[in-house]
N, C-alpha and C positions, 0 to 999 in steps of 0.2 A: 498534654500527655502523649507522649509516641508510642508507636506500634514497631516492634521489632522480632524476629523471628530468626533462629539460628537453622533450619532448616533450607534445602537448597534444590531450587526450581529444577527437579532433574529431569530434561528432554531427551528422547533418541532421535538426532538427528540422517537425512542421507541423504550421500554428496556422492559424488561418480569422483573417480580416484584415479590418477597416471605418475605412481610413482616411476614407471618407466611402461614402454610400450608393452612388451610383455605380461603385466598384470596389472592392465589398466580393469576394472570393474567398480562396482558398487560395493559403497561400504558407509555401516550403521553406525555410528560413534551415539555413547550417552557425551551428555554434557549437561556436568551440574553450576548450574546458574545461582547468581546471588539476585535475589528480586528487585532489592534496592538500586544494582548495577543492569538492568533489564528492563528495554522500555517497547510497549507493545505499538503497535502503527495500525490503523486504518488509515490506508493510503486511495483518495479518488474514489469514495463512497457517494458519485452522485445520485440525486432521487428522481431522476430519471424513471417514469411508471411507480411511483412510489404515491402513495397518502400525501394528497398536499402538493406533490411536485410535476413537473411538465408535464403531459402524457407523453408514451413512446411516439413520436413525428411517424407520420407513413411516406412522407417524401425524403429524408434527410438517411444516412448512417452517423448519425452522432453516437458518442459514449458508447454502448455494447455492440453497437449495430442494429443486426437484426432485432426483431420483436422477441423473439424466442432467447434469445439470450438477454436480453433486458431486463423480462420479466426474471430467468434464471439466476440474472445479480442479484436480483430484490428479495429472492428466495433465501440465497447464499448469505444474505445479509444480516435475512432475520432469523435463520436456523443455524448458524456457525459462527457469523462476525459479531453480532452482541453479545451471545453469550458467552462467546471467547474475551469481550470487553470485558464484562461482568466478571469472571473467574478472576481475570488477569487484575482490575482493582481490586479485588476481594485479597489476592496473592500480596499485594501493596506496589504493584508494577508502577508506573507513570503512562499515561494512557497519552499518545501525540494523535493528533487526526493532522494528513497529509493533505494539502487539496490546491488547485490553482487559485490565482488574485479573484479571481471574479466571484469564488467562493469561499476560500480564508477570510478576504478582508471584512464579510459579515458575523468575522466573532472576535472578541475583544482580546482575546488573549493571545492573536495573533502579532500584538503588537510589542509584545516581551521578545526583548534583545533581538529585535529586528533594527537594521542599522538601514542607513540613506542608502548604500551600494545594494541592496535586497532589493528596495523599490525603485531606483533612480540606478541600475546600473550603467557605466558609462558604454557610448555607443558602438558597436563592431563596428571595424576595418569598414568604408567602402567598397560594395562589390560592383566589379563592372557590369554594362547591363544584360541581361538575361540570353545567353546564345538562342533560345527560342522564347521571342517577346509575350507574354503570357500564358506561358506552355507550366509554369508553377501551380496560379490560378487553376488552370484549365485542369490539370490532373486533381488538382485537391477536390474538386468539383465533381469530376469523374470517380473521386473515390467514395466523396461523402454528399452526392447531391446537389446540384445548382443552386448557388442561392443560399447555401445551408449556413452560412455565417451571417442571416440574417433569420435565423429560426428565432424567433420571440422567449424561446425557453431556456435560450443562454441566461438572460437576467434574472430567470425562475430559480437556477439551481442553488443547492444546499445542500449540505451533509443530508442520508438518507433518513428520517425517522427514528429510524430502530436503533441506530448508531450513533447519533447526533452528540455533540460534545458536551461533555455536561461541570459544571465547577471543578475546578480545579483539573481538568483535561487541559493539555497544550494544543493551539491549532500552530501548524508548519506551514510557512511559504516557502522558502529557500533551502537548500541543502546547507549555507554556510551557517543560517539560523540555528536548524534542527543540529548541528555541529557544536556550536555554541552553549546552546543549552545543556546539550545530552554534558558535555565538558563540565559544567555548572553542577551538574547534577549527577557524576560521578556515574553517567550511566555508558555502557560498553557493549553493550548487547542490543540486538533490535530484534524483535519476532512483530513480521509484516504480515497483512491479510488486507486484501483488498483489489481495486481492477486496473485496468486488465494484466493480463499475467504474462503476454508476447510486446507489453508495448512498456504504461505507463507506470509498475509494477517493478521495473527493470530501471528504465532511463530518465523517471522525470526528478524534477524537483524535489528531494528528499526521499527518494526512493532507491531500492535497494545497491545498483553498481557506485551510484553519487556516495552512501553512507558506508560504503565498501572502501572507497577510495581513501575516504577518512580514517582507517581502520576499524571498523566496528565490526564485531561475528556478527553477522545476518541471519536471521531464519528466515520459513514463509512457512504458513500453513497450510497446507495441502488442498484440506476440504474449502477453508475459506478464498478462494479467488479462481478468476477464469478467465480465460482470453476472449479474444474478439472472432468467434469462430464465423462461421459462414454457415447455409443451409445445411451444407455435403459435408459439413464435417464437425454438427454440432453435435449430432446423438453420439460420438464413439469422443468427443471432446477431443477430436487429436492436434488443434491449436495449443491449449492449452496441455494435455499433454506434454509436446515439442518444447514447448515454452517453460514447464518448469524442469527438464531435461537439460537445456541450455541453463537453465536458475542452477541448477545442482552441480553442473561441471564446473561455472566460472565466477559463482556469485557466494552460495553458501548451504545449508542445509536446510531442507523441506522437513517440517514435522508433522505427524498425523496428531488433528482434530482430537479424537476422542484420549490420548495420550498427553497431550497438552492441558485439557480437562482434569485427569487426574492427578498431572505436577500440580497445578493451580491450587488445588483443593488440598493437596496435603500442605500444602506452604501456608493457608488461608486459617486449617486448622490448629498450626502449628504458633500461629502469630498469637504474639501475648504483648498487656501495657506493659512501657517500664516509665 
């Protein structure tokens, strides 16, 4: 028996706008969504300070960085990102979880319509050698700590807990994968939540500019994601801020949390068998 619903997922999305210099600003567009054609993403939910997963490192900046923001993903996680899951399969979305190899390939349904070129792509160009010979090394080190790609809790991680993928949820490797599917599956739309919102939120792997490129309207939701902010600039959040600033001028629209909730619930109520 299927579930279907003539009702339509209506969000108010906002996007910074330059039809010309002149009357470049802010502007609120609705946009009513077909659920079917809408697939929601937690992208890069590791359980980093989570139940069960790594502790926060006190030598490393891995994942959030700082402690204060680690714990504040974990928060984010479980008072926005699942219960935005929950609405969003309740709505009949398709729920995808985004995550790198070393944490996708621990779920099985990573492995639909994933081809040899996902895991075996062929190799870049040769580059010549380094104008300063371990000067790559030495900065990555300097940004995230000596040593830190041998933190014992790379092999720890996993989707967070509270988010964890559950039957019939898609796990994402690759942008050409999640392209694929979404194609399969008649889906055109993405509303993403997840971290960080300056870094991998933007440029990785099935994340937002990559599923842009493909054409797909993007969202993000406001409340659910945060950048990698620093001491001095976590209380006013202005990383993250900046970052979904940049989201809104050249990527797609940011929706508010508690509005997203209410599309969901009317679509959820509205579904009936046929």
């Amino acid at each position: 028996m299927a579930t279907e619903t003539t009702v339509a997922l209506r969000i108010l999305g906002t996007h910074w706008s330059t039809p010309n210099a002149r009357d470049a600003g802010w502007v609120e567009d609705a946009f009513d969504l077909n659920p079917a054609e809408t697939g929601f993403v937690a992208l890069h939910l590791w359980n980093v300070g989570d139940v069960n997963g790594p502790a926060v490192p006190e030598d490393y900046f891995v994942d959030m960085g700082i402690t204060e923001g680690q714990l504040e993903s974990v928060r984010i996680a479980d008072n926005y990102i699942r219960p935005a899951i929950a609405a969003a399969r309740a709505a009949g979305m398709q729920i995808f979880h985004v995550e790198p190899g070393n944490i996708a390939m621990k779920y099985d349904s990573v492995h639909y319509m994933l081809e040899e070129e996902d895991t075996n792509p062929p190799p870049s160009p040769a580059r010549p050698p380094e104008a300063n010979p371990g000067w790559n090394l030495e900065r990555a080190e300097r940004s995230h700590g000596a040593g830190y790609r041998d933190w014992d809790g790379w092999e720890q991680l996993r989707i967070i807990q509270s988010c964890d993928a559950e039957p019939g949820d898609q796990v994402i490797l690759t942008s050409a994968q999640f392209d694929r599917i979404c194609r399969s599956r008649g889906i055109k739309n993405l509303i993403y939540s997840g971290f960080a919102t300056n870094m991998c939120i933007q440029g990785s792997e099935g994340a937002t500019r990559p599923m842009l490129a493909y054409g797909y309207r993007i969202f993000l939701i406001r409340e659910a994601t945060l950048g990698t902010e620093i001491p001095e600039t976590f209380q006013g959040r202005l990383i993250t801020k900046v970052a979904l600033i940049e989201f809104q001028k050249h990527v797609g629209d940011t929706i508010g949390f508690d509005q997203f909730m209410t599309a969901c619930r009317a679509v959820a109520a509205a579904r009936v068998d046929v």
